[in-house]
C-alpha positions as CSV (number, residue, x, y, z in Angstrom):
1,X,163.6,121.8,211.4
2,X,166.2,124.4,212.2
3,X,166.7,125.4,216.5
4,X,167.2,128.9,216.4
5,X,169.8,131.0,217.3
6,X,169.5,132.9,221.0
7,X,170.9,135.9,222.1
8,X,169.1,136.5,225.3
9,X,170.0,134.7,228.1
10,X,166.1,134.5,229.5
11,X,164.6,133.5,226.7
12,X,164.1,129.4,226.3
13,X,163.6,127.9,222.9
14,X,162.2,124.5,223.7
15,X,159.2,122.2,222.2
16,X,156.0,122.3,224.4
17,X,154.2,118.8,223.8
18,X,150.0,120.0,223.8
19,X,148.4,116.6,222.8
20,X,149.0,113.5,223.7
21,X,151.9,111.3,221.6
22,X,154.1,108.6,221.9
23,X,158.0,108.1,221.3
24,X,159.1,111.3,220.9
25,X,162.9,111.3,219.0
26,X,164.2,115.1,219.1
27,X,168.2,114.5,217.6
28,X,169.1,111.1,218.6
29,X,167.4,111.3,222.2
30,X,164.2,109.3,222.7
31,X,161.5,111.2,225.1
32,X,159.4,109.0,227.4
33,X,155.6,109.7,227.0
34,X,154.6,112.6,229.0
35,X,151.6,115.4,227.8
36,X,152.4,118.6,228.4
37,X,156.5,118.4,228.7
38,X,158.9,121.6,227.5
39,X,161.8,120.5,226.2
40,X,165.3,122.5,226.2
41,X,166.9,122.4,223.2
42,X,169.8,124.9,223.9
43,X,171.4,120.9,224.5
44,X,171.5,119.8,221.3
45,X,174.8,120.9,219.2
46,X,173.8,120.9,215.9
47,X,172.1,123.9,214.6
48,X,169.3,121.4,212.8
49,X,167.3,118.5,214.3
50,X,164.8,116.3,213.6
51,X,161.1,115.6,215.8
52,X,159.6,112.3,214.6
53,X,156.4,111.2,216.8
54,X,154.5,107.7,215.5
55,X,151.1,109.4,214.9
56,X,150.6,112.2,212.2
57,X,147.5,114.4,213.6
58,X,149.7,115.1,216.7
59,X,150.3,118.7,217.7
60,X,153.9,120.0,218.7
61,X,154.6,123.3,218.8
62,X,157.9,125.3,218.8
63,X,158.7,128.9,220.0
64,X,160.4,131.1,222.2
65,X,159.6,131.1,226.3
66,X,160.0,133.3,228.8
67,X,158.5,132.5,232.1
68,X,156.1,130.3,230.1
69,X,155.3,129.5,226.2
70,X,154.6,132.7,225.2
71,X,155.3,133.7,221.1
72,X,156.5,132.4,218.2
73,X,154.6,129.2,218.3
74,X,154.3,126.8,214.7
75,X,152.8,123.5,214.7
76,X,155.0,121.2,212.9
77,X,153.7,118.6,209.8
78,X,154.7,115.1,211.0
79,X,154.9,112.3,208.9
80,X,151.8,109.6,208.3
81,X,152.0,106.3,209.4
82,X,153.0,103.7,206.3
83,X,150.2,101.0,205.5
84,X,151.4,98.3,203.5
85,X,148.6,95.8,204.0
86,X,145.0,95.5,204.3
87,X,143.6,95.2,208.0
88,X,142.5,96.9,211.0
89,X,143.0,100.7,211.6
90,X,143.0,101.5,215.2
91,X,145.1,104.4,216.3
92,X,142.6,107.2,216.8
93,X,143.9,110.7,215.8
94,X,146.5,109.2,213.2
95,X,147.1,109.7,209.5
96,X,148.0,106.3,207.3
97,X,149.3,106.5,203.7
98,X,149.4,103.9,201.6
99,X,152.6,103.1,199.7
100,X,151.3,100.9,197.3
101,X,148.3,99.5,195.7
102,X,146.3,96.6,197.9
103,X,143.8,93.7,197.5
104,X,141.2,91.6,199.5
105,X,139.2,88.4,199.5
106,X,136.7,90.6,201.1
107,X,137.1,93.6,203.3
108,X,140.6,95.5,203.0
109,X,139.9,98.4,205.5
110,X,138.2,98.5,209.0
111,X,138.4,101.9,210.7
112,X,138.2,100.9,214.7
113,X,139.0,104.6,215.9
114,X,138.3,108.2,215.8
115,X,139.6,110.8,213.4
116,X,141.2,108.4,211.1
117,X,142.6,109.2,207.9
118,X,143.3,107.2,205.3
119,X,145.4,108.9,202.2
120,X,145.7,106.4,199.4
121,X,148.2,108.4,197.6
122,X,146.8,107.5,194.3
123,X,147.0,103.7,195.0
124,X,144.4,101.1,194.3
125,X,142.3,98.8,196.4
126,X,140.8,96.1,195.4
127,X,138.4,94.2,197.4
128,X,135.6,91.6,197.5
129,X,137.8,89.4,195.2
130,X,136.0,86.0,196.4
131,X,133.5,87.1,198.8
132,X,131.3,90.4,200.3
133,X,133.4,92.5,201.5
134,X,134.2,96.7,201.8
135,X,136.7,98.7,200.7
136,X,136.9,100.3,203.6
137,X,134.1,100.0,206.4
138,X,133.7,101.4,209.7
139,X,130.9,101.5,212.3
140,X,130.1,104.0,215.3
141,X,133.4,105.9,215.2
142,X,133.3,109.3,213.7
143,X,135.3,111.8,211.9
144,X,136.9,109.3,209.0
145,X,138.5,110.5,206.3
146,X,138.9,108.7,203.1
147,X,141.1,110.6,199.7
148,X,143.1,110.3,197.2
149,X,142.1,106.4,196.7
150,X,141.4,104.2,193.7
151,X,138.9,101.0,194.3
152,X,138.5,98.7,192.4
153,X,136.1,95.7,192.2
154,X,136.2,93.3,189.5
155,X,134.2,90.0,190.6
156,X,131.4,90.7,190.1
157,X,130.1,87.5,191.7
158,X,129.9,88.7,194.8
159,X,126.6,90.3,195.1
160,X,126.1,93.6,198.2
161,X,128.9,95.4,199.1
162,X,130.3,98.8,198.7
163,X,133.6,100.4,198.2
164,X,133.1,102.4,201.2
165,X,130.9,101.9,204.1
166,X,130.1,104.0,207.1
167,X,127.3,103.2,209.4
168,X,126.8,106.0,212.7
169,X,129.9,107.7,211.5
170,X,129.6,111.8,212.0
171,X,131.8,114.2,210.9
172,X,133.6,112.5,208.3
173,X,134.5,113.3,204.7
174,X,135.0,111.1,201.3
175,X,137.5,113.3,198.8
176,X,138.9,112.9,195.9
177,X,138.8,109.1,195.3
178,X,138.2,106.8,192.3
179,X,135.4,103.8,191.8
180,X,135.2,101.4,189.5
181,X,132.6,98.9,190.4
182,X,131.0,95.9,189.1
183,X,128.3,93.5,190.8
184,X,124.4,93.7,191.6
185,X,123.7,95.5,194.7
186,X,126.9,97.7,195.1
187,X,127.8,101.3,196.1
188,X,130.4,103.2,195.3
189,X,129.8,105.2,198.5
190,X,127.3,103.9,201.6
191,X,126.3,106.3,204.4
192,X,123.8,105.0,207.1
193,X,122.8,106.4,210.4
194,X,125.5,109.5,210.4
195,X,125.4,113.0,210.0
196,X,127.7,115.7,208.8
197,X,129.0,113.5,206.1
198,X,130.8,115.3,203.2
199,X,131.4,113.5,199.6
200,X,133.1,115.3,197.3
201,X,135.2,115.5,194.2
202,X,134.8,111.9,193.2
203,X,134.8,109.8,190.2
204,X,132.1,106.7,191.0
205,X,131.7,104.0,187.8
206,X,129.1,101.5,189.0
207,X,127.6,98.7,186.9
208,X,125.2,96.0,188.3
209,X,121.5,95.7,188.9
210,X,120.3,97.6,191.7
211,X,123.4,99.3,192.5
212,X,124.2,102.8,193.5
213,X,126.8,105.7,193.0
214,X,126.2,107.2,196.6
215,X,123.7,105.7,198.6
216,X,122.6,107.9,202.1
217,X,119.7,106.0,204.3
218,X,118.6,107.9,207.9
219,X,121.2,110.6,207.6
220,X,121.1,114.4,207.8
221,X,123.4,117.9,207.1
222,X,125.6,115.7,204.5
223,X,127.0,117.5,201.5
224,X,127.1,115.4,198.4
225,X,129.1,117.6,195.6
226,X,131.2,117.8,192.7
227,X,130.7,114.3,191.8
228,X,131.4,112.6,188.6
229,X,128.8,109.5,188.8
230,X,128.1,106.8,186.4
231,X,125.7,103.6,186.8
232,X,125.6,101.4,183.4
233,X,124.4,97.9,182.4
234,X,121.5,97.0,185.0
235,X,118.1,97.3,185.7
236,X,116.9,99.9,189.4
237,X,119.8,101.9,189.0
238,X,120.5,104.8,191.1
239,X,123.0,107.8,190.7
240,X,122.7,108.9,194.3
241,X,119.7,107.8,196.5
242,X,118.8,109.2,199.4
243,X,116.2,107.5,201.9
244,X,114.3,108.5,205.1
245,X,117.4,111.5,205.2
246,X,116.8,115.2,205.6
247,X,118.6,118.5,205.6
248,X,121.5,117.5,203.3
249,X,122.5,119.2,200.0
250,X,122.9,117.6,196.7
251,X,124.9,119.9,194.5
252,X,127.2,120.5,191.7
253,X,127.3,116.6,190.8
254,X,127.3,115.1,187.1
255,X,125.8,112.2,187.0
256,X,124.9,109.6,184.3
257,X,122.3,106.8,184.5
258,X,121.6,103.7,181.9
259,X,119.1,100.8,182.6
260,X,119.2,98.0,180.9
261,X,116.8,94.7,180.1
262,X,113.8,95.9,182.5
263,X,113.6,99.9,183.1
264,X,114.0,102.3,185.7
265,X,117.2,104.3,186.1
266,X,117.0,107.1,188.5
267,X,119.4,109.5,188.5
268,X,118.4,111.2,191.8
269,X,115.9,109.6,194.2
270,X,114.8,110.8,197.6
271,X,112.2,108.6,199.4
272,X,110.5,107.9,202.7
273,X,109.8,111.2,204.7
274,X,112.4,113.5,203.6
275,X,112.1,117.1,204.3
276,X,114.8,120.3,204.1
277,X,116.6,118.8,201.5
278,X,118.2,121.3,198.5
279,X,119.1,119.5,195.4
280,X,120.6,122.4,193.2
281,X,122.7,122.9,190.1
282,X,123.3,119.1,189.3
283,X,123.7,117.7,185.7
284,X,121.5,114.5,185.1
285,X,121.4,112.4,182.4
286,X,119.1,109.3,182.5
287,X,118.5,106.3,179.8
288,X,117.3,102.9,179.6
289,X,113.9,100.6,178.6
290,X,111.2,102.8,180.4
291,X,110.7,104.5,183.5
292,X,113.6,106.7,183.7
293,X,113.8,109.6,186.0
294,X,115.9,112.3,186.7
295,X,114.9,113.7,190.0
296,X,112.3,111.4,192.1
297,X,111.3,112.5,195.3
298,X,108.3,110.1,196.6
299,X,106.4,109.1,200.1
300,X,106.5,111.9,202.4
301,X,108.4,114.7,201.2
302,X,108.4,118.4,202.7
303,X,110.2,122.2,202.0
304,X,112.8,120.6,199.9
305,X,114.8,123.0,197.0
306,X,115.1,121.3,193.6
307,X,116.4,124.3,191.4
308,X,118.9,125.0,189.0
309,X,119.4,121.4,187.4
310,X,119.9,120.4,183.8
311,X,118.1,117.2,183.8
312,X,117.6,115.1,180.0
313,X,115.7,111.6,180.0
314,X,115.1,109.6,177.5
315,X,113.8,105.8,176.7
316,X,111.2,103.9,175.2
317,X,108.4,105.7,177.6
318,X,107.4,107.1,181.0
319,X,110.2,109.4,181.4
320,X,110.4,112.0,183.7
321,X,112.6,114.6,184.3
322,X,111.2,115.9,187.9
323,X,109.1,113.5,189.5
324,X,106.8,114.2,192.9
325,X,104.8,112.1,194.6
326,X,102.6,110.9,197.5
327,X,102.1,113.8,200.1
328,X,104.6,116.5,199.4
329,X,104.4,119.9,200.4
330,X,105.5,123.0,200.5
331,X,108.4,122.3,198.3
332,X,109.7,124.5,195.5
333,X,111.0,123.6,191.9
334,X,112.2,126.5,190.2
335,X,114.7,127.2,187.4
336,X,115.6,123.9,186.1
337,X,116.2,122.8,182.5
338,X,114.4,119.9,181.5
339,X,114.4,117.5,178.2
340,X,112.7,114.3,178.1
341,X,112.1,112.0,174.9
342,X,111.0,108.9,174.4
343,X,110.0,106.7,171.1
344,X,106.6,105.8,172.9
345,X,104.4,108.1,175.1
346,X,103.9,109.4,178.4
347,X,107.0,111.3,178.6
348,X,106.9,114.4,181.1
349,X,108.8,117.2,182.3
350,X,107.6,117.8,185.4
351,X,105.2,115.6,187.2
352,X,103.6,115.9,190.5
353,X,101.0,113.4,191.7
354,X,98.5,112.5,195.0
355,X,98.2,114.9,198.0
356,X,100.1,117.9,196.6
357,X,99.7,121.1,198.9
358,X,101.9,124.5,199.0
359,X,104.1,123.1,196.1
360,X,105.6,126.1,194.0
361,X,107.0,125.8,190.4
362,X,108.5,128.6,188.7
363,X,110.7,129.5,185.7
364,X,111.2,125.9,184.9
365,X,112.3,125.4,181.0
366,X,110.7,122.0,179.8
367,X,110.8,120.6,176.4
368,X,109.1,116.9,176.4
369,X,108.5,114.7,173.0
370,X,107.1,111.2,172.1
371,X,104.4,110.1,170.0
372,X,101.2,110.7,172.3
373,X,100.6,112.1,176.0
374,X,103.5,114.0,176.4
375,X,103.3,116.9,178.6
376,X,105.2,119.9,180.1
377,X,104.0,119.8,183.5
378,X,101.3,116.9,184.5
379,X,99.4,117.6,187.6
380,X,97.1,114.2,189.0
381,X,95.3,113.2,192.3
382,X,94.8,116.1,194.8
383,X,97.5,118.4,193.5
């Protein structure tokens, strides 16, 4: 940072502190804690100096004051705090970077603050080596942030767990991360009992029975886009299931399903009274035994938005590409493009089924084969 250069005698060119912070170095002079301090710099001899504060997300700003901080004002970048181990984070309102790539028996991160971020810089994490554990896990604090990482978990003995894990967490965001996970019962990405949850932009690999990409339970106005998912090698297998959650968006995500042994791969699921979702412009690929769908929704489901997905299923039989089920209402299916095959029968496009009431379906494309009872669209029980 360069101090600059003052001609009039009653202006001040100082630093006003505006958040709180903690040892303050402007040159080589340390500044006690105090919010709310204006500094004179017209002291310091050298035409540059340096500000270094120990948390990232704090606010300094710089200008020109006359009678008061009045123009000229620029918040500075400040560095993040280096993490070079697995452990606790509990600074709220700080930044950590990693400098290099970590493991864990278990659990490598716990988030124990508000607006945390955690920038991996492209390094790895590897956790749950020996037991359950998280990549990175926090509960009740909000406004987490999670990029730029690269988990890995590659015992798969270890059954439960996910790479990250937020339970009543608000306000916090997923970016830009990497998973590649192995076990029965994993997610790539966890979200319980928190709203306002964005994931975006990442690459999930997921193999295990009964595992998931991006799992949401009790959660509502999340955004879950942009993903690359794929789930391979197990039976119940879910791209990204949503339960009991409402008023969130799935969008723009790829995602690639493949049961093995039994059946059932989902690619979408949403379940358990679930109303004002929009699941929109998605890529869906499902594949395994039997049973295979692309979009589920089931139990309970009212004015969601399923449009403008290209869904293809295929398996031995009883594939679906858009599934609907037991009391829905009022929800809308429009504009999708829809293949399902099988080498058996009872493949559908489209199938809605028990209590059906105000449902709309509209310039749908469906193309459905198998040897017998294959159909377009199959209405059944009260619809």
């Amino acid at each position: 940072m360069r101090k600059e250069a003052v001609d009039d005698e009653n202006i001040f060119i100082g630093l006003k502190i505006v958040e709180g912070w903690e040892n303050l170095t402007i040159g080589n002079q340390e500044i006690a804690h105090t919010n709310g301090l204006i500094l004179n710099l017209r002291d310091l001899t050298d035409s540059n100096f340096s500000v270094e504060v120990d948390k990232a997300s704090h606010t300094i700003l710089i200008g020109n004051l006359a009678g008061g901080y009045t123009a000229s004002k620029q918040q500075l970048t400040l560095d993040p705090t280096v993490q070079e181990s697995c452990g606790t984070l509990s600074s709220a309102n700080a930044e950590y970077q990693m400098t290099q790539s970590l493991s864990s028996t278990g659990t490598c991160f716990t988030v124990a603050a508000d607006n945390v971020t955690l920038d991996c810089a492209g390094f790895s994490i590897e956790y749950a080596n020996s037991t359950t554990g998280y990549g990175v896990s926090t509960t009740g604090y909000n406004t987490t942030v999670i990029k730029n990482c690269r988990f890995n978990r590659v015992n798969s003995i270890p059954q439960n767990g996910a790479a990250v894990f937020f339970s009543g967490t608000n306000n916090s965001l997923v970016f830009n991360n990497t998973f590649n996970i192995s076990g029965n019962y994993s997610f790539g990405v966890s979200l319980d009992l928190g709203n306002r949850t964005n994931v975006t932009s990442n690459l999930i690999n997921v193999s295990g029975n009964f595992s998931q990409g991006i799992g949401i339970s009790k959660s509502e106005f999340s955004n879950v886009s942009n993903n690359i998912i794929n789930t391979t090698n197990g039976n119940n297998d879910y791209g990204i299931n949503l339960t009991t959650s409402s008023f969130n968006t799935v969008a723009g995500n790829s995602i690639s399903t493949y049961g093995k042994g039994g059946s059932q791969a989902w690619g979408i699921s949403v379940s358990n009274v679930v109303n004002n979702n929009s699941v929109t412009n998605n890529n869906i690929s499902t594949s395994g035994v039997s049973t295979n769908f692309g979009i589920r929704f089931t139990s309970t489901i009212n004015n969601n938005n399923i449009s403008g997905n290209t869904i293809r299923t295929k398996g031995t039989n009883a594939n679906t590409g858009i599934s609907i089920s037991t009391t829905a209402r009022n929800n809308t299916i429009s504009n999708n493009i829809i293949y399902t095959s099988g080498t058996s029968s009872g493949n559908y496009g489209i199938g809605l089924a028990t209590t059906m009431t105000g449902n709309i379906i509209s310039g749908n494309f469906v193309n459905t084969t198998g040897t017998s009872q294959n159909y377009g669209i199959y209405l059944t029980g009260n619809t």
